[in-house]
N, C-alpha and C positions, 0 to 999 in steps of 0.2 A: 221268490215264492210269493211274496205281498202281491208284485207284479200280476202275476197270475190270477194270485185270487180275485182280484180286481176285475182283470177282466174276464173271464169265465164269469164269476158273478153278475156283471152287469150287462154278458153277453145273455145269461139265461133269464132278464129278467121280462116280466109280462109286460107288454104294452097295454097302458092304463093305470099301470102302477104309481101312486102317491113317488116322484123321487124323494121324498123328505123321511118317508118309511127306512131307506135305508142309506142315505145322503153322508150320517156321519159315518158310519162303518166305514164308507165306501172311503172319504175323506183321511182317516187313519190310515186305511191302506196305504194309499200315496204320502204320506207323512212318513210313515215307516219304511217306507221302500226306499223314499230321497233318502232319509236320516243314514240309513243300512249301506245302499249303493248311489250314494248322489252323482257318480259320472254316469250311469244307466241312462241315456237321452230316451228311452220309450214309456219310462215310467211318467212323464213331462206332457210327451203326448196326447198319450190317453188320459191323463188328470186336465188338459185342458180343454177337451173332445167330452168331457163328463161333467165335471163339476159346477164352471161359471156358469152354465146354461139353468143349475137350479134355483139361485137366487143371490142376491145382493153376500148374503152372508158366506156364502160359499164360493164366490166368485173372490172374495178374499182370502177365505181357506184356500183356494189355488194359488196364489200368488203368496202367500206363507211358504207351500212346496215351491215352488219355484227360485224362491231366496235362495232356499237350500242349494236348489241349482248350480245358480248362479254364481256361490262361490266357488262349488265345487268345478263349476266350468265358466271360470272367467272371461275366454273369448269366444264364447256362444252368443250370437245377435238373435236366437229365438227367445231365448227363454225369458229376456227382458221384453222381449216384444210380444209376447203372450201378456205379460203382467199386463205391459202399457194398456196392450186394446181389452185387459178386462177393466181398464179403469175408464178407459174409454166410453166404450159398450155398454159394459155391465154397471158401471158404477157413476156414469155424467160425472167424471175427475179429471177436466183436461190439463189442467199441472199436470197432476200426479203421471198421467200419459206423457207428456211432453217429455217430464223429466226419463224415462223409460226410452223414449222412441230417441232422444239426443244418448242414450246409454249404448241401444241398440245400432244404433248407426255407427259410434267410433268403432266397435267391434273391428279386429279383420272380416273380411267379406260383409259387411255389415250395409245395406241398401240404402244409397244416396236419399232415398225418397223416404226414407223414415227420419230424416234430418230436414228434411221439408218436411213435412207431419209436423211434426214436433215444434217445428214456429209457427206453423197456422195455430195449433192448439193452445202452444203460449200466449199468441193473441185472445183465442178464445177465455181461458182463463184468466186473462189481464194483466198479462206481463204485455203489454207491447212495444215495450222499449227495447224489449232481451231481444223478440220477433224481428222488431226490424232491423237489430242489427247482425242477429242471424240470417236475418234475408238478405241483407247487402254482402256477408259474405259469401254467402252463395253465387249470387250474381260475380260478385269479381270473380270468383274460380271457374262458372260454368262457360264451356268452349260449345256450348252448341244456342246457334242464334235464335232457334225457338225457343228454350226453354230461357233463355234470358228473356224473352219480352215477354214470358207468360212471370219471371220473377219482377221484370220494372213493374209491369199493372198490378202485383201485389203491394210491393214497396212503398208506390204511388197512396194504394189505398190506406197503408198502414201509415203513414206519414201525416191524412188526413186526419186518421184518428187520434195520430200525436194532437195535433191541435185542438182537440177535443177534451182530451186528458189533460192538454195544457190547462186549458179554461177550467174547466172542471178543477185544479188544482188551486189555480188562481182567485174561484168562486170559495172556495173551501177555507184560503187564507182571509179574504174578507168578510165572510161571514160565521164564522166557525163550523159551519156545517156542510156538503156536499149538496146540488142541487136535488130537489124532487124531481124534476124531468130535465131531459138535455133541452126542451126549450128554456126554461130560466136560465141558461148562459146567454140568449139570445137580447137584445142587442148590444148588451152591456159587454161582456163578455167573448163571442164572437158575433161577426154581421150574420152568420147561419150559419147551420148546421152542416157538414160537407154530404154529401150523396159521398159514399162511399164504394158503391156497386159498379158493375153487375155480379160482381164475386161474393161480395160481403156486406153484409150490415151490421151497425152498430148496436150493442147491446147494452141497455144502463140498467145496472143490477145495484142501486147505491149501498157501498159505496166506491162498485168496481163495476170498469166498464171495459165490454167482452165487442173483441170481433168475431162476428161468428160467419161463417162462410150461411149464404144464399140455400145452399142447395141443402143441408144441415135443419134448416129453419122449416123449408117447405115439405120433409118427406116426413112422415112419421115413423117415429121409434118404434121399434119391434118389443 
C-alpha cells in the first residue's frame, strides 16, 4: 500500500511542481515500504526513478532505502548499483561508488564491467594502488584480446601515476608537507611529469592525487 501511494501520488502530480513541496512524504513512503516488504524489488525502482533526481540530500535518502535492500536481498547486483551511481552522479563520491560498483559486481549475475568501473573510480578517488592491482587482475583473467589491450593502456597509464604518488610521497617525507603543484616534484623529484593520456589525466587535489579519465573532464555535469 505505501508502494502505491507513492506512485499514484507522484503519478498525479503537476508539472512545475516545487519537488521539495512534497519530497519528504514521498521519501517515507519508500522508507516504509522497504522497512514493511524489503524483498518487494518495485518499491527500489521507483524510489530510485524519483528521489536522487531531487537533490544531494535525497539522493542519500535513497540509498538509506536501498541499505534496507540490500540486506534484505543479498544477491541483488542492482540495488548496490543504484547506491554507487547516486554517489556517483549525484553526490562526485567516487570511493563511495567504487566501493558499491566492486559490491555489485561479486553479486551472481553481477556485470564484469561494474568491476572495471569501480578501478577507474578508485583511481579517480585516489586509491591507485588498490586500481592497479585490480587492473592487473583483470587482465590476467580476461580471454578476449581486445579488451586486454584496452586493460594494458590503462595499466600503462596507472603505473605512470604510481610514480607520481611515489614522488609526491617522497616530496612529503622530506619536507613535511605535500607539493603545492605537481611541478615542484620536478626536477628534484621526478625528470617530468608523465603524460598520462589520451584516456586520463592527472588530478592533484593536495593532498590526493585523482586519476580522472579525459572524457569525465571535458563533458559537463548535468
Amino acid at each position: 500500500m505505501q508502494f502505491i501511494k507513492a506512485s499514484v501520488f507522484y503519478g498525479g502530480v503537476k508539472p512545475g511542481r516545487d519537488p521539495l513541496e512534497y519530497a519528504d512524504p514521498l521519501a517515507q513512503h519508500f522508507t516504509t515500504a522497504a522497512t514493511l516488504h524489503p524483498q518487494f524489488i518495485d518499491t527500489y525502482f521507483l524510489c530510485q526513478a524519483i528521489l536522487p533526481y531531487i537533490n544531494n540530500d535525497y539522493a542519500r535518502r535513497a540509498n538509506s532505502v536501498f541499505a534496507q535492500g540490500m540486506a534484505a536481498l543479498p544477491d541483488n547486483f542492482v540495488l548496490p548499483f543504484f547506491a554507487g551511481f547516486n554517489h556517483l552522479y549525484h553526490l562526485d563520491e567516487p570511493l563511495q561508488a567504487a566501493r558499491l560498483f566492486h559490491l555489485a559486481a561479486a553479486k551472481p549475475n553481477g556485470p564484469p564491467m561494474l568491476e572495471h568501473l569501480a578501478n577507474l573510480l578508485s583511481a579517480e578517488g585516489g586509491n591507485i594502488y588498490a586500481a592497479l592491482i585490480g587492473l592487473r587482475g583483470m587482465y590476467a583473467s580476461e580471454k578476449d584480446e581486445q579488451i586486454k589491450m584496452r586493460y594494458a593502456e590503462e595499466i600503462a597509464a596507472f603505473e605512470k601515476a604510481v610514480t607520481v604518488l611515489n614522488a609526491i610521497q617522497r616530496h612529503e617525507k622530506m619536507n613535511g608537507t605535500p607539493p603545492a603543484a605537481l611541478s615542484d616534484l620536478v626536477p628534484e623529484y621526478l625528470p617530468a611529469i608523465p603524460d598520462i593520456g589520451p584516456i586520463f589525466t592527472l588530478e592533484w587535489k593536495p593532498p590526493h592525487l585523482g586519476v580522472v579519465r579525459v572524457a569525465k573532464k571535458t563533458s559537463p555535469r548535468r
